[in-house]
C-alpha positions in Angstrom: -87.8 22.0 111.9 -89.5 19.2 110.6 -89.8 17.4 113.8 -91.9 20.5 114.3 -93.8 20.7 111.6 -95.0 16.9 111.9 -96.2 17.6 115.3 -98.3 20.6 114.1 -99.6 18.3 111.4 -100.2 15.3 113.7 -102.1 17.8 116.5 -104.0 19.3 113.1 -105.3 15.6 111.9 -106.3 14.6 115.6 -108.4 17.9 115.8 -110.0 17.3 112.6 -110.3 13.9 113.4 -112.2 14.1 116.9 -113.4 17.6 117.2 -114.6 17.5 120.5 -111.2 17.7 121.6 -111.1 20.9 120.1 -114.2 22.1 120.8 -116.2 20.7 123.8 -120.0 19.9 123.7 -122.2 23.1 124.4 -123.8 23.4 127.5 -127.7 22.6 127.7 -129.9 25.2 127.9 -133.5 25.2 129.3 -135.2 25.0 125.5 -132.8 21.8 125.2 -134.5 20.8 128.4 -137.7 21.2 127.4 -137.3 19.5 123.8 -136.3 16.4 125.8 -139.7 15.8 127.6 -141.9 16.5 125.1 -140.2 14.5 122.8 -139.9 11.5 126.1 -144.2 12.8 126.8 -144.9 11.9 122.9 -143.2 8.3 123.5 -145.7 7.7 126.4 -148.5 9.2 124.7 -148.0 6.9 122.0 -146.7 3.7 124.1 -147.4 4.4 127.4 -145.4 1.9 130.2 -143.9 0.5 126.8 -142.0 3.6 126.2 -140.1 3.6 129.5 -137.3 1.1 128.1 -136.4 3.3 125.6 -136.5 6.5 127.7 -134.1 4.5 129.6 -131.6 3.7 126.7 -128.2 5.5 127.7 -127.7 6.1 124.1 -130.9 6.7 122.9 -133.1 10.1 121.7 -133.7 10.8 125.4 -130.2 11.1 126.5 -127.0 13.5 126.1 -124.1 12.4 128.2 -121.8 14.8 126.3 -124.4 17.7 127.5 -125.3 16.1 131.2 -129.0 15.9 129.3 -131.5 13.3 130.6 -134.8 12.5 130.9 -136.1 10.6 134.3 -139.7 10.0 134.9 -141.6 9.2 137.9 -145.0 8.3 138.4 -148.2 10.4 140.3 -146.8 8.5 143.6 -143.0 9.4 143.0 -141.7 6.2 141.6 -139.2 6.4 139.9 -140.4 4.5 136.4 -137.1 5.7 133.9 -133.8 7.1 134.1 -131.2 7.1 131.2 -128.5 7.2 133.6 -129.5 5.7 136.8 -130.8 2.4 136.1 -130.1 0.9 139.8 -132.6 3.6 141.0 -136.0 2.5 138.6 -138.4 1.2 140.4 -137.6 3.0 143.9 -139.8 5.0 145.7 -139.4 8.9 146.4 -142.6 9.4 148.3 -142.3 10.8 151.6 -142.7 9.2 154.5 -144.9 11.5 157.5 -142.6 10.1 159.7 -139.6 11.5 158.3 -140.3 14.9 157.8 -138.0 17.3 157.6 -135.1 14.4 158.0 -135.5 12.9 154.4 -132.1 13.1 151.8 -132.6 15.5 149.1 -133.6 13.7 146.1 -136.4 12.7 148.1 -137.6 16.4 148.7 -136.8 17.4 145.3 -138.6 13.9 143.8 -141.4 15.0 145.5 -141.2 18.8 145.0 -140.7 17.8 141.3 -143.8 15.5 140.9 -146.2 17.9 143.4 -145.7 21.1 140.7 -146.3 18.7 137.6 -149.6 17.2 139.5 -150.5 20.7 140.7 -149.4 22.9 137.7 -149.4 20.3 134.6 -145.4 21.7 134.2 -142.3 23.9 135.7 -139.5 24.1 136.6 -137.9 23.1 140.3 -134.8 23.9 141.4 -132.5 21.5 143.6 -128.7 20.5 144.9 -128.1 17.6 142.4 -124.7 15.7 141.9 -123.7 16.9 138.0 -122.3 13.8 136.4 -120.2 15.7 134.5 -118.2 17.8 137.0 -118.6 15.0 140.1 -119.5 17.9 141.9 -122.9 18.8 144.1 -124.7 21.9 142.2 -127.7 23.5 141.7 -130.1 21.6 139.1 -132.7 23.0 137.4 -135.4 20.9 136.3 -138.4 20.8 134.1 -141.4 18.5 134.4 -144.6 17.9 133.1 -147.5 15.5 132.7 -148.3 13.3 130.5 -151.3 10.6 130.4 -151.7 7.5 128.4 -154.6 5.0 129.1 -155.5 6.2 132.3 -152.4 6.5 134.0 -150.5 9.7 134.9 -146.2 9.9 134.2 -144.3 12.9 135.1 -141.4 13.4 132.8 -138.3 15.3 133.8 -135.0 16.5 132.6 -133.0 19.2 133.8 -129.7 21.3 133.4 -127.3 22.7 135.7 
């Protein structure tokens, strides 16, 4: 009997000590999405290219790994300029080539997709097969973007939820 009631105790002061456990993170919604790049558009407004390092910051403002939440950005020629998770992808280019048409990988299409509604539109929302970090799996992503300009120079900032 008291074996048993010291288990119940122990499992009592782990929940209470990491609630999580307990209860796990919420998922994001579309709101949470938005919030994200306007609070990642006010950096560049304010900063400009200087605000891409901390847009990149795993555990900075503009990322939520508990909630598979994070901004990306890209510029108006589909480069990739920030990512708080993918950090081996800054830099790269998404732009379609005219010779690959219809043969290119998917974040390619959807990089492109993504940028042409925020160029076109000034925001929305574009929906795409996206690996979720948090399951491992392959599922449909749903994306907001929007421009933002500071000195001159156009960024497109994303984030998404599944």
């Amino acid at each position: 009997m008291k074996a048993k009631i010291l288990i119940i105790m122990w499992l009592c002061a782990v929940l209470i000590a990491f609630p999580k456990i307990a209860y796990p993170a919420e998922k994001a919604t579309e709101e949470d999405a938005v919030q994200m790049v306007e609070t990642a558009g006010e950096l560049i407004e304010a900063m400009g290219d200087d605000a891409l390092s901390a847009i990149s910051d795993p555990s900075g403002i503009c990322c939520d790994k508990e909630r598979n939440l994070y901004v990306f950005v890209y510029s108006d020629d589909v480069v990739l300029l920030a990512h708080s998770l993918r950090h081996d992808v800054i830099g790269v280019s998404f732009s379609r080539n005219p010779d690959d048409y219809g043969n290119e990988p998917v974040s390619v299409n959807a990089s492109n997709m993504i940028v042409g509604k925020a160029m076109k539109d000034g925001s929305g929302w574009t929906d795409y097969p996206y690996m979720n970090p948090g399951s491992g799996q392959i599922s449909m992503k749903h994306t907001y973007s929007k421009l933002f300009r500071h000195a001159g120079k156009n960024y497109i900032v994303c984030c998404g939820v599944w």
